[in-house]
C-alpha positions as CSV (number, residue, x, y, z in Angstrom):
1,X,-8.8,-8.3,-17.3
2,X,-11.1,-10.9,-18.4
3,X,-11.2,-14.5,-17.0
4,X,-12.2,-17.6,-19.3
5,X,-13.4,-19.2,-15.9
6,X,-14.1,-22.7,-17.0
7,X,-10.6,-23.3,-18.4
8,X,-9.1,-22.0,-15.6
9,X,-11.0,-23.5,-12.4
10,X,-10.5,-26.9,-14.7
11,X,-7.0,-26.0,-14.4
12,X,-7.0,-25.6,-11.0
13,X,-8.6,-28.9,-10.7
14,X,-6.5,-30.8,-11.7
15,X,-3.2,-29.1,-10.7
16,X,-4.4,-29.0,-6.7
17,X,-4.8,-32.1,-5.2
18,X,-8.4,-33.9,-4.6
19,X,-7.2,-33.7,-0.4
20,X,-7.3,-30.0,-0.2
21,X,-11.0,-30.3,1.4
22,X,-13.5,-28.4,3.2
23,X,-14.2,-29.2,7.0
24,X,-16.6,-31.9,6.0
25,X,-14.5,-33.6,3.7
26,X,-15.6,-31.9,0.2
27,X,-13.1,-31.3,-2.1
28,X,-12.7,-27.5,-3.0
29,X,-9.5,-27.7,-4.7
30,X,-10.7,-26.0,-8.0
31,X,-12.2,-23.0,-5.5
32,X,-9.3,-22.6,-3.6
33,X,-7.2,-23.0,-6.8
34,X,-9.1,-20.3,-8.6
35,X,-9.0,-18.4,-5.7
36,X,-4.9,-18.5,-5.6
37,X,-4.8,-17.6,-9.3
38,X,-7.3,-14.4,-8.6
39,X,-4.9,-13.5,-5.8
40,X,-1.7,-13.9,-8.1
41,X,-3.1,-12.0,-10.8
42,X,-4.4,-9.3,-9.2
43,X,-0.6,-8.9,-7.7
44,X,1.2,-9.2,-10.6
45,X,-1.0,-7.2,-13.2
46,X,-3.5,-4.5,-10.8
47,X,-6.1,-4.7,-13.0
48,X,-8.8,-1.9,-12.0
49,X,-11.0,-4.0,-13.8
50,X,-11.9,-7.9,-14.3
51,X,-14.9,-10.1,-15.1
52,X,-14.9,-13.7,-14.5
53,X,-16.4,-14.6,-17.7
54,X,-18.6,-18.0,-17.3
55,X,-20.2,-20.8,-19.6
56,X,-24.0,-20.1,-19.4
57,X,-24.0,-22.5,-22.0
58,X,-21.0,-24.7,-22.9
59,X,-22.5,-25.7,-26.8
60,X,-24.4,-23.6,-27.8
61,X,-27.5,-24.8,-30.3
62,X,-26.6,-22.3,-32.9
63,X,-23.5,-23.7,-33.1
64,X,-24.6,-27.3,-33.4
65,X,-27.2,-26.7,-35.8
66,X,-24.6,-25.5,-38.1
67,X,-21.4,-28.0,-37.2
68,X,-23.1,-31.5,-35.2
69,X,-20.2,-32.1,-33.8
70,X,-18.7,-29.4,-31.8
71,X,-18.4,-30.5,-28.6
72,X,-20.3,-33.7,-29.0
73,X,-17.6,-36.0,-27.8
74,X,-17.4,-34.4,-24.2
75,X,-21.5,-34.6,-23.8
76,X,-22.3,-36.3,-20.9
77,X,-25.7,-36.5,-21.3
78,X,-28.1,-35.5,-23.7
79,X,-31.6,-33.5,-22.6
80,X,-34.8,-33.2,-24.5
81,X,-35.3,-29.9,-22.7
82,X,-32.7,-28.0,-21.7
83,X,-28.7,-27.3,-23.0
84,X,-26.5,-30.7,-23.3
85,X,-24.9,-31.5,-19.9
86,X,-21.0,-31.9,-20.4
87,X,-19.0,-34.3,-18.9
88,X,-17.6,-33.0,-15.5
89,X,-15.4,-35.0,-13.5
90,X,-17.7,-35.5,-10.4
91,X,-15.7,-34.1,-7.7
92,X,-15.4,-30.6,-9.6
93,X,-19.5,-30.1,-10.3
94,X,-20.5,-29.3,-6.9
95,X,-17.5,-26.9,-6.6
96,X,-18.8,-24.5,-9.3
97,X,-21.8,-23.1,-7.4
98,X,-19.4,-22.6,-4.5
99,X,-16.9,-20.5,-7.0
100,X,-19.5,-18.4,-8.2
101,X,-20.7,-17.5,-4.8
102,X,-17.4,-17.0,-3.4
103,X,-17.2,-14.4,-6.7
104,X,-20.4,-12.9,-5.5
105,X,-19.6,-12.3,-2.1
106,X,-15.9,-10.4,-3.2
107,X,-17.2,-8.8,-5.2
108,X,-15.7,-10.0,-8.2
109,X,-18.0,-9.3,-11.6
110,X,-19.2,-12.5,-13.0
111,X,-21.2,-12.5,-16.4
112,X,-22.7,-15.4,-18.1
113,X,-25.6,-15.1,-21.0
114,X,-27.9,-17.9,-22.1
115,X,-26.8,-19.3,-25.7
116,X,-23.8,-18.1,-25.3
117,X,-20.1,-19.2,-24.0
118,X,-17.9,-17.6,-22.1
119,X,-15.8,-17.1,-25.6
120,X,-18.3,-15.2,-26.8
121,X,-18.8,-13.2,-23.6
122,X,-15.5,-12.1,-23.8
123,X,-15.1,-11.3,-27.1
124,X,-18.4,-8.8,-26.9
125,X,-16.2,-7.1,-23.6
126,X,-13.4,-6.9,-26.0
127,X,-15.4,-5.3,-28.7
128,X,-17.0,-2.6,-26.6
129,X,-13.3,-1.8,-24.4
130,X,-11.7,1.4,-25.2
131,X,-8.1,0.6,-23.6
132,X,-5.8,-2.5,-22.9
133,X,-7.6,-5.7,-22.1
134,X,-5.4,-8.9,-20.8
135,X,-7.8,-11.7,-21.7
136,X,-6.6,-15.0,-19.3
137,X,-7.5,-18.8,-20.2
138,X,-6.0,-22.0,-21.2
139,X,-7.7,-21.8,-24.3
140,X,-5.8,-20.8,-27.2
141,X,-9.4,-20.1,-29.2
142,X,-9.4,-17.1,-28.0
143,X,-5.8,-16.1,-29.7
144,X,-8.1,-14.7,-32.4
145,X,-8.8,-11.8,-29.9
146,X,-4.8,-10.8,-29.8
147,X,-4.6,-7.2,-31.3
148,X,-2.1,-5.2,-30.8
149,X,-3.3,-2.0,-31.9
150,X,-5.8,-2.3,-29.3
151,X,-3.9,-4.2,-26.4
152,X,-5.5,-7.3,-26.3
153,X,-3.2,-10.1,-25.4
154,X,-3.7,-13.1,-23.7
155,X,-2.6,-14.2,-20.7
156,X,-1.7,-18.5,-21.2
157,X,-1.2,-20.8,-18.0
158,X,2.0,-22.9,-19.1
159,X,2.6,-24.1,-15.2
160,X,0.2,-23.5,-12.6
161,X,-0.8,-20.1,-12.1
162,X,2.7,-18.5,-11.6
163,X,3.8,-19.3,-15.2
164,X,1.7,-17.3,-18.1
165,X,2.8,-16.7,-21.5
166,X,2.1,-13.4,-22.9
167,X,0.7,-13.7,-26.1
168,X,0.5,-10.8,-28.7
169,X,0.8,-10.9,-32.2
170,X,4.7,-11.0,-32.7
171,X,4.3,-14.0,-30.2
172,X,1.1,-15.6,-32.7
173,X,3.3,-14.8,-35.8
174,X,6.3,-17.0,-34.3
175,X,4.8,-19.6,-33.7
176,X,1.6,-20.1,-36.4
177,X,2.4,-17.7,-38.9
178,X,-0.4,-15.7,-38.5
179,X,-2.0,-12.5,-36.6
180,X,-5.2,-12.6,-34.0
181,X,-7.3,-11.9,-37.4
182,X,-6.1,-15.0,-38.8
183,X,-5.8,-17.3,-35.9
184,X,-9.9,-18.5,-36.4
185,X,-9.2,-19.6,-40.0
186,X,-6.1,-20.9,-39.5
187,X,-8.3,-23.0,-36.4
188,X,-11.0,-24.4,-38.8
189,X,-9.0,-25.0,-41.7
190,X,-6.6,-27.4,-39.5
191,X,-9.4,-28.4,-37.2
192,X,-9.5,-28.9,-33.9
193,X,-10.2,-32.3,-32.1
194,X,-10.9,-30.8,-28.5
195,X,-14.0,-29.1,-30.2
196,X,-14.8,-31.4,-32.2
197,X,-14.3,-29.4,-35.1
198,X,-12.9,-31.6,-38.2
199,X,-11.4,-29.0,-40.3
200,X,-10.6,-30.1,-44.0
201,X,-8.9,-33.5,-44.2
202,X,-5.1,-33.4,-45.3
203,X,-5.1,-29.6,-44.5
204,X,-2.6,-29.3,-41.6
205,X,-1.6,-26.4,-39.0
206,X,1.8,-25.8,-41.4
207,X,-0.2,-26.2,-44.9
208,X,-3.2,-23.9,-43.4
209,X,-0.7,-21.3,-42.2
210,X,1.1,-21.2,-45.7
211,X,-2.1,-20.8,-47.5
212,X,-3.4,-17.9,-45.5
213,X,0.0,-16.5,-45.4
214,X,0.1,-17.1,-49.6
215,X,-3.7,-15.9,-50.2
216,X,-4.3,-13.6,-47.2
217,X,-7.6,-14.7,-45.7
218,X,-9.7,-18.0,-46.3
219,X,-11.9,-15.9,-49.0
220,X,-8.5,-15.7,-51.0
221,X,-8.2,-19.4,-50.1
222,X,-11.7,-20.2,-51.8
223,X,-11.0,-17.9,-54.8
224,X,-7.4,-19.8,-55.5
225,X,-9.6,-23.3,-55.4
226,X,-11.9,-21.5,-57.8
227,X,-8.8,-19.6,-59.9
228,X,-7.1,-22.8,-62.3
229,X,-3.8,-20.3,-62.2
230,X,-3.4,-20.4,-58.8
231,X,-0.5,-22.2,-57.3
232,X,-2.0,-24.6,-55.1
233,X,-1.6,-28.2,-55.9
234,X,-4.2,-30.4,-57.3
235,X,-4.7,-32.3,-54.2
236,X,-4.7,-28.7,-51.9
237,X,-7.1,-27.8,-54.6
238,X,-8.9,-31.0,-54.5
239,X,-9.5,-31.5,-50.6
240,X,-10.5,-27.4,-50.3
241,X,-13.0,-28.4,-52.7
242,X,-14.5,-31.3,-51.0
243,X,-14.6,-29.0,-47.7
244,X,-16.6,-26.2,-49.0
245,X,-19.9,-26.8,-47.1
246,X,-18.0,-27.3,-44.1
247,X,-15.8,-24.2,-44.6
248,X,-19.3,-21.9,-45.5
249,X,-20.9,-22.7,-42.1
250,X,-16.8,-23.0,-39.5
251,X,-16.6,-19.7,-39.5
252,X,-19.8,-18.4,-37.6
253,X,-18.7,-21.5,-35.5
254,X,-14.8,-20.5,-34.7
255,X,-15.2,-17.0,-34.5
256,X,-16.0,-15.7,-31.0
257,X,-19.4,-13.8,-31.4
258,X,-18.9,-9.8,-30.4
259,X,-22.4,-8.7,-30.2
260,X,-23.4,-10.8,-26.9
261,X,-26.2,-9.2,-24.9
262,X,-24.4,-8.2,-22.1
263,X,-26.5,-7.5,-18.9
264,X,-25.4,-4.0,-16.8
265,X,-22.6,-4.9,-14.7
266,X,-19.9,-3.0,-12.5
267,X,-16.1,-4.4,-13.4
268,X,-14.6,-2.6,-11.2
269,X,-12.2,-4.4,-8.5
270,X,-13.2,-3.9,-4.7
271,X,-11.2,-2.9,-2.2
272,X,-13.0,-4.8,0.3
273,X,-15.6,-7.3,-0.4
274,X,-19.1,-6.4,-1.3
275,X,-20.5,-8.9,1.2
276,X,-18.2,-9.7,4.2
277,X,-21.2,-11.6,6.2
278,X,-21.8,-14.2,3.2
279,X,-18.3,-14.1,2.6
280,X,-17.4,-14.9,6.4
281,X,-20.1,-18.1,6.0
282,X,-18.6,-19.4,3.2
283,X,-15.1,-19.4,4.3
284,X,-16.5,-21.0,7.5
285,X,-18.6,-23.8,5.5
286,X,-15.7,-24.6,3.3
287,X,-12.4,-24.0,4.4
288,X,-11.1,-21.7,2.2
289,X,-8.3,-20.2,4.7
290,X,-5.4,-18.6,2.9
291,X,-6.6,-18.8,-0.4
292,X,-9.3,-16.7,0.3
293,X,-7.4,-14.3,2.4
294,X,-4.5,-13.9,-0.5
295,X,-7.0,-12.4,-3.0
296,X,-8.5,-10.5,-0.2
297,X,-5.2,-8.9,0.9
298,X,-4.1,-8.9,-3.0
299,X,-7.6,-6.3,-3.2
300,X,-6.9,-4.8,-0.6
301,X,-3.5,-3.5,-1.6
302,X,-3.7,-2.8,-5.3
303,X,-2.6,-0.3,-6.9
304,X,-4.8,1.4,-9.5
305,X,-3.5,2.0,-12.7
């Protein structure tokens, strides 16, 4: 199981109220709402394995250099040195390094690589797994992960964290028309506001999905703009032309990269956590009371698959 962390301790944010606080008034509703979601997962779906994948960094470079915009309507602040700083709502930043310590001290693996996104983290663990993987986020990017030759679903959050939708690729077929595979050009074709991504004007989710659907994958897209035969419609025709420099460079920028660098990590769930002292000072320095002791009885009981 493999946790897009970011989406869901935002989540958790902003579905537990700012007054679930520590002893000296902090708010640690996005810990203890993460930490509730751990516990109801590990419940439901006894994974013997899970990663909480993180953001080392949010937008990467690479990806700017090729497409400005990605992401550049939620910087916060720009820095000569260093990665973009993204706007945070202030009551959630100083929760973060309390969630990954809280991680730590389970137990719980937690992998983050520099230039890279926690998309791209978890596509790399999807690329080296050998059996069923539930990948869980409010991010519907990473539908171009869903395989179901391989058993990679995802997990979506529709109401708090005791709703998910299970999404395979009958479920992406339904609704867009289109498989995992096809999901990421389906994405930049449409665009996608929340990442900034502009996709090709007049190209919408419906016309995208009948033009993969009618030419199989954007390369048979480009070779219909290119084929006079074809049956797409001089202004289809016209606007996939205009988009060409933007459709050469979207793809290394949608597609989840699968070749991250991962550093040498154990998955495997604990029983009991790896550091009950640290454990015991943070639940005392931040209240964490039943949230933390759900996922710690939810541990304690699993049952391996």
């Amino acid at each position: 199981m493999l946790l897009d962390t970011a989406s869901l301790y935002f989540r958790a944010y902003f579905g537990v109220p700012e007054s679930v606080k520590a002893p000296d008034g902090t708010p640690v509703n996005a810990v203890r709402g993460l930490l509730d979601f751990i516990a109801r997962l590990v419940e439901d779906h006894s994974p013997d394995d899970l990663v909480a994948c993180m953001d080392a960094d949010w937008r990467p470079q690479w990806r700017v250099d090729l497409i400005p915009s990605y992401k550049a309507h939620r910087v916060a602040q720009e820095t000569a040195t260093g990665p973009d700083v993204e706007d945070v709502p202030d009551a959630l930043s100083p929760q973060v390094p309390v969630i990954e310590a809280v991680l730590d001290a389970i137990g719980i693996a937690r992998v983050g690589v520099p230039q890279y996104e926690a998309d791209d983290v978890i596509g790399t663990f999807v690329a080296r797994s050998n059996g069923p993987v539930d990948i869980v986020t409010g991010d519907r990017d990473l539908y171009q992960l869903v395989d179901d030759a391989r058993g990679v679903r995802v997990l979506y959050p529709v109401k708090g964290v005791g709703t998910l939708h299970i999404t395979d690729e009958a479920a992406l077929r339904e609704k867009y028309g289109v498989d995992g595979r096809g999901y990421a050009e389906l994405a930049l074709l449409r665009g996608d506001p929340s990442d900034g991504l502009p996709g090709v004007a007049g190209i919408g989710e419906k016309t995208a999905a009948k033009l993969l659907a009618s030419y199989g994958d954007l390369a048979g897209v480009l070779a219909a703009v290119d084929d006079l035969g074809s049956k797409l419609t001089p202004s289809q025709r016209k606007r996939l032309n205009e988009g060409r420099r933007y459709l050469a460079v979207a793809p290394k920028v949608v597609r989840v990269a699968g070749d991250v660098p991962l550093p040498e990590v154990s998955t495997a769930l604990p029983h009991q956590p790896r550091d009950p002292e640290a454990l015991g000072a943070l639940d005392t320095r931040w209240g964490l009371g039943g949230s933390l002791q759900r996922v710690l009885t939810a541990l304690s009981q699993r049952q391996p698959g």
